[in-house]
C-alpha positions, -999 to +999 in steps of 0.1 A: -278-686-070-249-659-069-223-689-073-240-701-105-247-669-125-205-665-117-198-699-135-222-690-163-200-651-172-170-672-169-181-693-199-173-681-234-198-673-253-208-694-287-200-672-316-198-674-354-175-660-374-185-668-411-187-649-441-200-658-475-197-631-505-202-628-542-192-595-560-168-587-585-133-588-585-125-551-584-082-554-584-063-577-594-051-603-568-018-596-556+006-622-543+034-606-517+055-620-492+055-609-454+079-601-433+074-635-412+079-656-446+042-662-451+030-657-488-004-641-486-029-629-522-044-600-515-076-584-537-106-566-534-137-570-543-171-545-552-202-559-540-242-543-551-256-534-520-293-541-513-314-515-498-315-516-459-327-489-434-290-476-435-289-478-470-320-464-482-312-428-487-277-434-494-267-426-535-236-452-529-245-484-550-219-507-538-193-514-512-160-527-514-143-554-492-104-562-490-099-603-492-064-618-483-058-656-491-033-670-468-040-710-472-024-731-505-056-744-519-072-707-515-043-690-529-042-710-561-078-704-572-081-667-562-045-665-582-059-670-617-089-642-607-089-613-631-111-578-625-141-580-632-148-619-628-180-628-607-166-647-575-177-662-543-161-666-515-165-680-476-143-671-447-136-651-424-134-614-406-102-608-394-084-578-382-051-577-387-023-550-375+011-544-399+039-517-398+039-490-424+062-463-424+042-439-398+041-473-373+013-495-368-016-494-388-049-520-389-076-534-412-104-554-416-105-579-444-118-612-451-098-641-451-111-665-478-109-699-470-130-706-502-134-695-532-145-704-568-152-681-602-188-674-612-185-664-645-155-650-662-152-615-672-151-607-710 
């Protein structure tokens, strides 16, 4: 019995890692070049929040989430996005680590993988 239950923790275990968002383009997406020669769109997007034990006696209406596009197909559609246009989006979580001045620094985002425009802002 104890040599089973050691094969089973060596086993990784099944996870998901999907996201799938629709909220308003809140900055304007903004194409930049890293340092390895990868061309990435960055943007962020507001998003209503719906009431939740956590957000219930909260006076904060809406969150905002950072999105980078790193694929071709991705980057072209999120590219013609303009603030304030309805989008959705599927991907990703990732954390990702850069330099800044001060050293290292980190953030979450999510990296869209898909993307298309709801309605277009006026």
């Amino acid at each position: 019995m104890t040599e089973q239950i050691a094969e089973q923790d060596t086993e990784p275990t099944p996870s998901q890692n999907s996201v799938a968002l629709r909220g308003r383009v809140s900055s304007a997406p903004l194409e930049r070049e890293l340092p390895s020669g990868d061309t990435i769109i960055t943007f962020r997007r507001v998003l209503g929040r719906d009431r939740s034990p956590m957000t219930a006696k909260s006076r904060q209406s809406s969150d905002w989430v950072d999105c980078v596009s790193w694929g071709g197909r991705a980057r072209r559609s999120v590219a013609t996005w303009r603030v304030g246009d309805v989008v959705e989006v599927e991907g990703a979580l990732r954390r990702r680590f850069f330099r800044v001045a001060s050293g290292t620094s980190t953030r979450v985002e999510v990296e869209v993988l898909t993307g298309r425009m709801v309605e277009r802002s006026a």
